[in-house]
C-alpha positions in Angstrom: -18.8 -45.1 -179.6 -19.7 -42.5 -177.1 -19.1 -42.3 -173.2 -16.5 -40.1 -171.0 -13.4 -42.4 -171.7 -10.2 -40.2 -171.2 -9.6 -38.9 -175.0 -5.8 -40.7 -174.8 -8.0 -43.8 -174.8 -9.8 -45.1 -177.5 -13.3 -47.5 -178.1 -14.1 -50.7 -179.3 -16.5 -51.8 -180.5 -17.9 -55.7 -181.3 -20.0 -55.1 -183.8 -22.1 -59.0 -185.8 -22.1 -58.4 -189.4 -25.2 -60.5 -189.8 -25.2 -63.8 -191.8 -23.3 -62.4 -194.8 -25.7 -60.1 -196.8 -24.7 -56.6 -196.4 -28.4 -55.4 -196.0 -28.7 -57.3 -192.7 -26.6 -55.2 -190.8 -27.8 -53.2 -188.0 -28.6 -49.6 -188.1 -26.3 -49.2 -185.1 -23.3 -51.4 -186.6 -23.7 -49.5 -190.2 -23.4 -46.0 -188.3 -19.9 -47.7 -186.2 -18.3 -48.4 -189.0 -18.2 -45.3 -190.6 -17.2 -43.6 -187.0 -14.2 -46.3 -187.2 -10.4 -45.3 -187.5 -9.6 -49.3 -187.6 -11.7 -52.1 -188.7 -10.4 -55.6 -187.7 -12.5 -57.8 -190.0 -13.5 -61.7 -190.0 -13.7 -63.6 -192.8 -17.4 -64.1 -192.8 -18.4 -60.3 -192.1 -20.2 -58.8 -195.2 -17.1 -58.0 -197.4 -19.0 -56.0 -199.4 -19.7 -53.2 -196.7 -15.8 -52.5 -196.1 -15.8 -51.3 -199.8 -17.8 -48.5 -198.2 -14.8 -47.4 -196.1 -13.9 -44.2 -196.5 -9.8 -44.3 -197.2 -7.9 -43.9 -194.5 -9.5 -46.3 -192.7 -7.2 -49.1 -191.7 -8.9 -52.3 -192.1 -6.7 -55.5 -191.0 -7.9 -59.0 -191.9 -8.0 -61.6 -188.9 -10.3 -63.9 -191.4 -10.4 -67.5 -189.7 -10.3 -70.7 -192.4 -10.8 -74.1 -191.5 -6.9 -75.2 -191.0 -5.8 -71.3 -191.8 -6.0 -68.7 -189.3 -4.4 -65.0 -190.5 -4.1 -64.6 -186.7 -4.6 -65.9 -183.1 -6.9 -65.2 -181.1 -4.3 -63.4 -178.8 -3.3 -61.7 -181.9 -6.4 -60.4 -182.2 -6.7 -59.1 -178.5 -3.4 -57.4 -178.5 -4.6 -55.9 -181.5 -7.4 -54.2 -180.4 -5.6 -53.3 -177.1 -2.7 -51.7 -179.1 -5.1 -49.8 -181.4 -7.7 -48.4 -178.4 -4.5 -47.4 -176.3 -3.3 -45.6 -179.3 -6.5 -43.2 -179.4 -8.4 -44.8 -182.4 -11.8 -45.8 -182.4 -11.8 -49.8 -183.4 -14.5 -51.8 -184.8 -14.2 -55.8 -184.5 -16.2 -56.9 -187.4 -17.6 -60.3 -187.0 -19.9 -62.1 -188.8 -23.3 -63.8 -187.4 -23.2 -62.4 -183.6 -20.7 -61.4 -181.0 -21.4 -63.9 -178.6 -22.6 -66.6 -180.8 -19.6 -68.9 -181.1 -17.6 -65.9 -181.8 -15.7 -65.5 -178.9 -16.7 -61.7 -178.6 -17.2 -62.0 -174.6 -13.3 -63.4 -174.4 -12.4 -59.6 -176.6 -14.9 -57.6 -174.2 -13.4 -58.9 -171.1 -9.7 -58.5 -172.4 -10.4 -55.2 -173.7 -11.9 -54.4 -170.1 -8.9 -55.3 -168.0 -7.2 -52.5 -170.0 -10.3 -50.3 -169.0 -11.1 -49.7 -172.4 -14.5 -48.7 -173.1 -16.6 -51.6 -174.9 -19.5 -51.6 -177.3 -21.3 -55.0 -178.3 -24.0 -54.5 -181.1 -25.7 -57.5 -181.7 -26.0 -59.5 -185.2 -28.6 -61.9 -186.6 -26.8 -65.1 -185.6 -26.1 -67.6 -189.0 -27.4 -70.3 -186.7 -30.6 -69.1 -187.3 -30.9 -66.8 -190.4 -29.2 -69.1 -192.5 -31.5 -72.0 -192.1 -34.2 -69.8 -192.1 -32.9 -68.2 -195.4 -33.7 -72.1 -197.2 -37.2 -72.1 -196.0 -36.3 -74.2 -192.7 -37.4 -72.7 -189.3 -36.0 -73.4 -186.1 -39.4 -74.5 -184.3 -42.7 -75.1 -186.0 -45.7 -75.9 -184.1 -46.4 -79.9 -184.0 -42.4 -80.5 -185.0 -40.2 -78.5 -183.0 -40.5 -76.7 -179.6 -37.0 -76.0 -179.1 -33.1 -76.0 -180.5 -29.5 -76.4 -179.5 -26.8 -74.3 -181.2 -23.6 -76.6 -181.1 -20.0 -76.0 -182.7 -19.1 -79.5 -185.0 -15.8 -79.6 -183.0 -17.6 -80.7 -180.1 -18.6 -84.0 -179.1 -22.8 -84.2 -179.5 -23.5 -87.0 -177.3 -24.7 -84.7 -174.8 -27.4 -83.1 -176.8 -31.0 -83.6 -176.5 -32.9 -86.2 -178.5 -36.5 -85.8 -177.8 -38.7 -85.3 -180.5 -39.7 -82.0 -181.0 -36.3 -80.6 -180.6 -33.8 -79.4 -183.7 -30.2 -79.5 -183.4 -28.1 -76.4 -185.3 -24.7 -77.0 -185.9 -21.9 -74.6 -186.9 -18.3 -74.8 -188.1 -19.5 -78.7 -188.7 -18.7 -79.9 -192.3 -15.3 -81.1 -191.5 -16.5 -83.4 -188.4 -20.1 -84.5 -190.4 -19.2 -88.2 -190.4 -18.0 -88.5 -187.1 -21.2 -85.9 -185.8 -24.0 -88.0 -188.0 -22.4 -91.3 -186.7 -22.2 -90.0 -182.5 -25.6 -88.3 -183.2 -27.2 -92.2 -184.2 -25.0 -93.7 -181.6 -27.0 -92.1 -178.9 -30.2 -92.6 -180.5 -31.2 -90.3 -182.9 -33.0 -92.5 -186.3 -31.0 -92.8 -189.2 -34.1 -91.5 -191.3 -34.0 -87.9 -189.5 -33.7 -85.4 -192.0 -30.7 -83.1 -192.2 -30.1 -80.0 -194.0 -26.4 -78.5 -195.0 -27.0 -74.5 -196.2 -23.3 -72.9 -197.7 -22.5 -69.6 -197.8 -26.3 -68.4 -196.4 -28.1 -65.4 -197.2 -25.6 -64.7 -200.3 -25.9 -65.3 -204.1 -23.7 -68.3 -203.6 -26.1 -70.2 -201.1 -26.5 -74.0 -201.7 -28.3 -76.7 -199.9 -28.1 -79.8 -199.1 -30.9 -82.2 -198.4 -31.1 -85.6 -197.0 -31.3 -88.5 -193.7 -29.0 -88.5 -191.1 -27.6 -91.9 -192.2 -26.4 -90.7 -195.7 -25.5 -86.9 -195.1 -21.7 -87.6 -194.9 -21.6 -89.3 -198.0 -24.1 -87.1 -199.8 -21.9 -84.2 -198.8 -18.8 -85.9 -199.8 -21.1 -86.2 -203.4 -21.4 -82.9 -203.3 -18.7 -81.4 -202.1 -19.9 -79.4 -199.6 -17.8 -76.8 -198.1 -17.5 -74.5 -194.9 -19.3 -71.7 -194.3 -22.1 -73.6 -193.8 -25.2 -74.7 -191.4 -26.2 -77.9 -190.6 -30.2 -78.6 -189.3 -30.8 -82.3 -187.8 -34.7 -82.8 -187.0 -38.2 -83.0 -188.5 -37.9 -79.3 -189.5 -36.1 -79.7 -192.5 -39.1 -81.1 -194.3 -40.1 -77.3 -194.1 -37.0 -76.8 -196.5 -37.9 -75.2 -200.0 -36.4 -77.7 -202.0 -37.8 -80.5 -199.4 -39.3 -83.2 -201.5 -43.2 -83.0 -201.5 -45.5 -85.3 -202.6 -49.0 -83.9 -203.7 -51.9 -84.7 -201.8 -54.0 -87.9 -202.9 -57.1 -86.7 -205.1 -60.6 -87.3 -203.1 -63.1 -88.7 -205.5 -65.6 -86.6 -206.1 -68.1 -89.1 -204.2 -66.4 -89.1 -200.9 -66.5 -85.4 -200.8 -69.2 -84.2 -198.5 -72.1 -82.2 -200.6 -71.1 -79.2 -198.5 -67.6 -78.8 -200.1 -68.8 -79.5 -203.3 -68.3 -76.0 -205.1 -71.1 -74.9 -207.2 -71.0 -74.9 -210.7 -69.4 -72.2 -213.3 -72.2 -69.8 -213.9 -70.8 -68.8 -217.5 -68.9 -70.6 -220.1 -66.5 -67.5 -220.4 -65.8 -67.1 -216.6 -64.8 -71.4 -217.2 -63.1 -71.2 -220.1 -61.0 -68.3 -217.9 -60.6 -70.5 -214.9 -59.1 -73.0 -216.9 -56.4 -71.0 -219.5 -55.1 -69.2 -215.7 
């Protein structure tokens, strides 16, 4: 929050809170925050990091619920107009990033026709930490050279389904039935795997495992519940709780000589081997 803005006229600044653990905040967001007069805060920012707030700090809760929204968007915009105008230094706290599904250009650009001066800091986006965070990555050489970041309002029969590509959707367990069903409509296999991570990166994370014919009902089962992320492709099976089988044992004929490992040279050095 620096620059040559006239002093009647405050800053704002857009700062991602990360996925949800207070430790993956930026250096640059952390130092914001405690500059901040006003903190305008999202439901899925790190809560814990407000705590840090020195008192008179105003922090004002905007948190957006499936079905329950404290306040409109253009609630939210007059709010940090109002606030900037007045002299203060704001901080729009979201979580994940700014400009991932968090409509943190539509706040830059209103902020900007007031000529307030705007800061974006960047977060690590849930789309891909949170996934991630259960042992599933995004692309993985031989099963996936590419993704697609989609909102679960949204109709997905535009999205690609060539092998090799994962789909990521957010804000989705509300629409999974419909979504699975559109998603095998337009040709994905009922047998791709899906994944359904809650509350990511936090001591409360869950996931789901399963095939994109059963993952509404599985979900249903149990009862999953937003926030959560949603993987559809072959890297799932990269999941830590992923079912895997071990591999078959080679009989110790069909093993070529050269792989063969040489014998235990002392009965003490085997009887180790085999108590570790």
């Amino acid at each position: 929050m620096t620059g040559t803005t006239s002093p009647t006229i405050g800053l704002v600044a857009l700062v991602g809170g990360g996925p949800g653990d207070d430790a993956l905040v930026t250096v640059r967001g952390r130092e914001l925050l405690g500059l901040a007069d006003v903190v305008i805060a999202d439901r899925l920012g790190p809560r814990g990091l407000l705590e840090e707030l020195a008192p008179d700090v105003e922090v004002i809760d905007v948190g957006k619920a499936p079905g329950n929204h404290a306040a409109t968007q253009d609630e939210i915009n007059a709010l940090l107009v109002t606030h900037a105008l007045a002299g203060r230094r704001v901080v729009r706290f979201k979580g994940g990033d700014p400009y991932i599904l968090g409509r943190g250009s539509e706040e830059r650009e209103h902020c900007r026709r007031f000529g307030i001066e705007t800061e974006v800091v960047p977060g690590i986006t849930s789309a891909i930490a949170v996934p991630a965070a259960a042992g599933i990555p995004l692309t993985h050489r031989g099963l996936s050279r590419g993704f697609t970041v989609i909102s679960g309002h949204e109709d997905l029969d535009v999205v690609p389904r060539a092998s090799g590509h994962t789909l990521v959707i957010l804000m989705g367990v509300k629409t999974l039935r419909r979504s699975a069903t559109q998603l095998m409509v337009h040709g994905f296999d009922a047998e791709t795997p899906v994944g359904i991570v809650e509350s990511g990166c936090t001591p409360e994370q869950r996931v789901t495992l399963g095939r994109l014919g059963g993952i509404a009902d599985l979900a249903v089962e149990r009862r999953v519940q937003n926030p959560a992320v949603i993987v559809v492709g072959d890297v799932v099976t990269l999941a830590h709780d992923w079912p895997h089988f071990p591999a078959p044992t080679i009989p110790a004929s069909k093993v070529p000589t050269s792989e063969i490992p040489a014998p235990a040279m002392a009965g003490a050095s085997l009887e180790r081997s085999h108590h570790d």
